[in-house]
Every structure is written in C-alpha cells, then in structure tokens.
C-alpha positions in Angstrom: 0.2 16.2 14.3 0.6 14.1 17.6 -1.3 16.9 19.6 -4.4 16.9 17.2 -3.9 13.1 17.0 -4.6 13.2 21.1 -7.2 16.1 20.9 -9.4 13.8 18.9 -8.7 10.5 20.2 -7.4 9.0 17.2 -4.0 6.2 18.2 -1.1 6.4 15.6 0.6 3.5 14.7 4.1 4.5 13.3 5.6 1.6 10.8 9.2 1.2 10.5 10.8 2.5 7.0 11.5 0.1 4.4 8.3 -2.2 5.6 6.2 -2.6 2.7 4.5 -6.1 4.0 3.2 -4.1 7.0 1.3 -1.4 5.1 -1.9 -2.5 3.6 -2.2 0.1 0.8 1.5 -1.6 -0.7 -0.4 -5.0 -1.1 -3.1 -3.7 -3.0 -0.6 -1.8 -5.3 1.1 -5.3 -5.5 -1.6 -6.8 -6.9 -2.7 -4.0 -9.4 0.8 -4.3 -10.7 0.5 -8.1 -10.7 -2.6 -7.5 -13.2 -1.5 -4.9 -15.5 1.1 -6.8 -15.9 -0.4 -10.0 -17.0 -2.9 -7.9 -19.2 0.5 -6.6 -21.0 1.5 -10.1 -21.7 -1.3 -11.2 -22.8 -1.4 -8.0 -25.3 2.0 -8.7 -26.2 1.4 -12.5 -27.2 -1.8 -12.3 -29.2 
C-alpha cells in the first residue's frame, strides 16, 4: 500500500488508535447518532 501510495503521489497520514476526535468521518457519525437519537425521543414522548 505504501509503494502504490508513492507511485501515485498520494501522502498518507497514519492516525493514532483510539483517536476518534482526529478522524473526520467519526464526527459526522456523532452527529447522525446525536439526531436519531433525538428523533427517538421525540417518538417516544408523543
């Protein structure tokens, strides 16, 4: 993977494990969660 990474000129950044705050794609899974999970309680308390 680090070969064809080189070959095409593309820079990998590696993030440490357990670092959800630096990976964008876990933000926008926070807030999905944050928004189902106000649509459940809104279900539940109508």
């Amino acid at each position: 993977m680090l070969r064809i990474a080189k070959i095409l000129n593309i820079d990998l950044i590696f993030l440490p494990k357990r670092s959800p705050h630096l990976n964008p794609i876990e933000q926008v899974w926070r807030l999905i969660k944050a928004e189902i999970e106000c649509y459940i309680f809104i279900i539940k308390h109508t």
